[in-house]
C-alpha positions in Angstrom: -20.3 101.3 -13.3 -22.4 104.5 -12.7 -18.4 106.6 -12.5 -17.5 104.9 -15.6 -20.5 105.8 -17.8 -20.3 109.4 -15.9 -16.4 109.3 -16.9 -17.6 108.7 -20.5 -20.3 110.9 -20.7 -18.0 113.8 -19.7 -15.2 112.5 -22.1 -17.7 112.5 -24.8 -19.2 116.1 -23.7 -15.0 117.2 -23.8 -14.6 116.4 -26.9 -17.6 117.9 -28.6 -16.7 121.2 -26.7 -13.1 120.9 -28.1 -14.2 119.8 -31.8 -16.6 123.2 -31.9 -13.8 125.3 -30.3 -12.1 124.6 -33.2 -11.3 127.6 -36.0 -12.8 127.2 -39.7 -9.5 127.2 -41.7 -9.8 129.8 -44.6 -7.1 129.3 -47.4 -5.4 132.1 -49.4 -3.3 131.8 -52.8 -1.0 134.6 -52.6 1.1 135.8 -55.7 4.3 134.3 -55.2 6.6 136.9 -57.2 5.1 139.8 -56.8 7.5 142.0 -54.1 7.2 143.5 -51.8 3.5 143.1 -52.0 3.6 139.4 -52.1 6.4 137.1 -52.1 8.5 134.2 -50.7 10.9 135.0 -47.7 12.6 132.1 -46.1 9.5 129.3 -47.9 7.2 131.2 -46.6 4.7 133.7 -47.7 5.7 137.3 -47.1 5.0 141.0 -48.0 2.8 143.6 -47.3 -0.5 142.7 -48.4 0.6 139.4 -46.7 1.1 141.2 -43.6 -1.9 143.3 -43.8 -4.5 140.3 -44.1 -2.8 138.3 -41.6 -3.4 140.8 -39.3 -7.0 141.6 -40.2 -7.8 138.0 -40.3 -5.8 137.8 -36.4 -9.5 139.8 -35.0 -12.0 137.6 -36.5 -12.6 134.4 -33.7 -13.8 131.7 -35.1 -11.3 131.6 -38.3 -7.8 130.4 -39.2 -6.1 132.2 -42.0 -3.7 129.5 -44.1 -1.6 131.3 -47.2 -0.3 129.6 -49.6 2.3 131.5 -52.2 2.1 129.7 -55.9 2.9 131.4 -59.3 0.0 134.0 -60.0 -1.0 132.3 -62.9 -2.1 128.9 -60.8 -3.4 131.0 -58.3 -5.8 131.7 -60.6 -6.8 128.8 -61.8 -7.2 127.6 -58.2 -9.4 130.3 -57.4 -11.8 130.2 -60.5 -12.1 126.1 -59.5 -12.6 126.6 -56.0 -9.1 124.4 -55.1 -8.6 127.5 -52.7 -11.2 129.9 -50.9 -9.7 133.3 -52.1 -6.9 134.7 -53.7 -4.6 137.9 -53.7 -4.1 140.7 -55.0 -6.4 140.9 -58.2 -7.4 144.3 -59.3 -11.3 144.9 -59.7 -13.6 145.1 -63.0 -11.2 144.0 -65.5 -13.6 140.7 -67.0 -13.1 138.4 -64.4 -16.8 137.8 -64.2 -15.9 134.7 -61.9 -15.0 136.7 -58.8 -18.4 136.7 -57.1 -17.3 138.6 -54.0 -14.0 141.0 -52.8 -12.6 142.0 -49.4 -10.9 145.6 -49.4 -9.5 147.3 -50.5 -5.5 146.6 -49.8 -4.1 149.7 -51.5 -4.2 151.9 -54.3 -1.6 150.8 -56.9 -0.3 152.9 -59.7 0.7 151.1 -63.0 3.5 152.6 -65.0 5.2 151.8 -68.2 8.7 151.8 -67.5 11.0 152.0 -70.6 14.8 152.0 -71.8 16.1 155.2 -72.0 16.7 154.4 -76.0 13.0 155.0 -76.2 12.9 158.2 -75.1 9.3 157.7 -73.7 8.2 158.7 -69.9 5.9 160.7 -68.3 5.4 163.2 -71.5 4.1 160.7 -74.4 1.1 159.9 -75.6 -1.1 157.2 -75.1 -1.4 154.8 -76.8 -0.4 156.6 -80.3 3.8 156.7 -78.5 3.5 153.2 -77.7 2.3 151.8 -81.3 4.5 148.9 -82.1 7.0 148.7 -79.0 7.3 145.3 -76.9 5.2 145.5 -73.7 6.6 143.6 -70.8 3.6 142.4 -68.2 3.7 139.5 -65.3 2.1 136.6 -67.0 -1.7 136.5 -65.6 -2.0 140.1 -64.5 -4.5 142.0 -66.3 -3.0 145.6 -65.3 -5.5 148.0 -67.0 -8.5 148.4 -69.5 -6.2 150.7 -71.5 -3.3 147.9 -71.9 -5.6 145.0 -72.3 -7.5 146.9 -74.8 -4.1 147.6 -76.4 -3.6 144.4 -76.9 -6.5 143.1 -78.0 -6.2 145.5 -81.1 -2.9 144.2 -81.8 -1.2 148.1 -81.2 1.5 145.9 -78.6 3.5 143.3 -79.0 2.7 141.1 -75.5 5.9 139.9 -73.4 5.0 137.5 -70.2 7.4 136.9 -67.8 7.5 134.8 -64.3 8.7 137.7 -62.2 9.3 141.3 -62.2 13.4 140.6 -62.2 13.1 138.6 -65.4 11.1 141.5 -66.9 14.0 144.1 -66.0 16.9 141.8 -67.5 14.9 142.0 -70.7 14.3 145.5 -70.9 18.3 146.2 -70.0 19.3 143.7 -72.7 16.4 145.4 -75.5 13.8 142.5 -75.6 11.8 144.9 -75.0 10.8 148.6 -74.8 8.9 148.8 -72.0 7.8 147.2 -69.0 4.2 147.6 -66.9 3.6 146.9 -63.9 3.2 148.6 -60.8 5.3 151.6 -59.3 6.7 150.1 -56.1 7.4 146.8 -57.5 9.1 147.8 -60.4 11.1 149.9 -58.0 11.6 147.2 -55.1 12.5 144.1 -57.8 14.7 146.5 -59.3 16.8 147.3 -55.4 16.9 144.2 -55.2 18.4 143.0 -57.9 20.9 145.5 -57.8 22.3 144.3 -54.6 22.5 140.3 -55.9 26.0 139.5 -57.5 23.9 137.2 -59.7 21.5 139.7 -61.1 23.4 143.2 -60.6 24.9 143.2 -64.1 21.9 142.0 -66.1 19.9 144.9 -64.6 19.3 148.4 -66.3 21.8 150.6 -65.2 19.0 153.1 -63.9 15.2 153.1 -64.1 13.7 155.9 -66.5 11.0 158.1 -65.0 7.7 155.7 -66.5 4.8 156.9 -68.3 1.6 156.3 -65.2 -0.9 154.1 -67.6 -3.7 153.9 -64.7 -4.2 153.3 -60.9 -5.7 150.2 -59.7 -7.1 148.9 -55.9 -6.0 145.4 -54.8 -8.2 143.2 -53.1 -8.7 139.7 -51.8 -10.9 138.4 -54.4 -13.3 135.2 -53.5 -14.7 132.3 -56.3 -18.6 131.2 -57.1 -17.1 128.5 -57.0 -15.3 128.6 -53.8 -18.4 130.3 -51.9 -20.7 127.4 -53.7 -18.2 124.7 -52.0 -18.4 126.4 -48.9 -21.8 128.4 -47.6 -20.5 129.9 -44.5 -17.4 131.4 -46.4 -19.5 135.1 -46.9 -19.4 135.1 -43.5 -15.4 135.5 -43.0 -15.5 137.3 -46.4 -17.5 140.2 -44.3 -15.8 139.7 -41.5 -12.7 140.3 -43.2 -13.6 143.1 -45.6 -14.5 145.2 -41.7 -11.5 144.3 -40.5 -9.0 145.6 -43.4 -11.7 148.9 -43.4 -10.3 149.1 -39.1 -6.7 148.9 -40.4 -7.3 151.5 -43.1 -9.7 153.8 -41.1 -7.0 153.6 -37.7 -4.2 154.4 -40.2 -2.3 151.5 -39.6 -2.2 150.1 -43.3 -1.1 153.1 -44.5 1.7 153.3 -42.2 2.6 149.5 -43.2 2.9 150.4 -47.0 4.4 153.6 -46.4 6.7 152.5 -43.8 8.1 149.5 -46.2 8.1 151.3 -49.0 11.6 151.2 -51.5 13.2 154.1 -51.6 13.3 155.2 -55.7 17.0 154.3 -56.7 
């Protein structure tokens, strides 16, 4: 009798041991169509930013890093309602009053306006005064600048949304519309990449203009009232993970990771 009850007492002390051993599970909505920053390789979330916070969130004990790629618009939605802990990549201080708390920054991205050649805008026109009028392509949900929102909001552009940057280049090629925003690298990498699919090769602009830079923005992971309010202890990886993305910038290593996978400009 005296075993048993040992043999239980130490089963019970076992278990308690393992269930507090166990990581807090952290979950991420990443952009789904948003290459080669965030994307979906193989069902599963992939791209740079993807890489980076994976491997920041690899150093922090204690936590389990889960990502989950959805279109950028729900990821949104599941932020602000707290259906997920955080989200990435939003850019900072464009109204989002909702975002109570940010790790990073990920990078600096630069936002262009690329345009049919047919235009003849680039890197010389004026802002917005050029632009009066002409059909602005943008990823539906991304709010790319305080110039372009602002644009819009006084009716100077005519808005365009599209699901993915691919979708937004076969509409400029076939003259839906004039221009399309977004940032550099992605314009460039959705572009390479279409080029080289037999489906989407001949639906693509024959070759990217030189674009007009409307503003540069940081991405971050952004966190939720909402999502911290469900969960106090979620400042905690939140701080943890903001230091361990400032490591990866300060030792040089995420600049290498964006540089080193950067397109090349076709």
């Amino acid at each position: 009798m005296w075993r048993r009850r040992c043999a239980l007492v130490w089963l019970a002390c076992w278990g308690i041991a393992v269930h507090a051993a166990e990581p807090q599970v952290v979950v991420l909505a990443v952009d789904d169509a948003y290459p080669p920053y965030s994307h979906v390789e193989n069902e599963q979330p992939a791209g740079l930013y993807v890489q980076l916070v994976q491997r920041a969130a690899q150093a922090i004990p204690g936590w389990q890093l889960r990502l989950v790629a959805m279109p950028w618009a729900r990821a949104l939605v599941a932020a602000e309602q707290g259906q997920v802990d955080g989200f990435l990549p939003p850019y900072r201080g464009l109204g989002r009053e909702w975002i109570a708390s940010y790790a990073g920054p990920l990078h600096r991205e630069e936002v262009i306006l690329s345009c049919r050649r047919q235009t003849a805008l680039g890197p010389a026109s004026q802002w917005p005064g050029d632009f009066a009028g002409k059909r602005i392509g943008v990823m539906r949900g991304y709010l790319l600048s305080q110039q372009l929102s602002d644009a819009f909001a006084r009716q100077l552009l005519i808005k365009a949304e599209f699901r993915n940057p691919r979708d937004a280049l076969a509409a400029l090629a076939s003259a839906q519309i004039d221009c399309y925003a977004n940032d550099r690298i992605s314009i460039e990498s959705a572009y390479r990449l279409a080029k080289i699919d037999p489906m989407w090769a001949r639906r693509m602009p024959e070759q990217l203009e030189p674009g007009y830079v409307l503003a540069t923005q940081t991405a971050w992971v952004g966190f939720s009232a909402q999502s911290i309010a469900k969960r106090p202890e979620l400042p905690d990886f939140v701080r943890a993970l903001d230091l361990q993305l400032a490591r990866l910038r300060n030792s040089g290593e995420a600049g290498r990771l964006i540089e080193g996978e950067r397109p090349k400009s076709p």
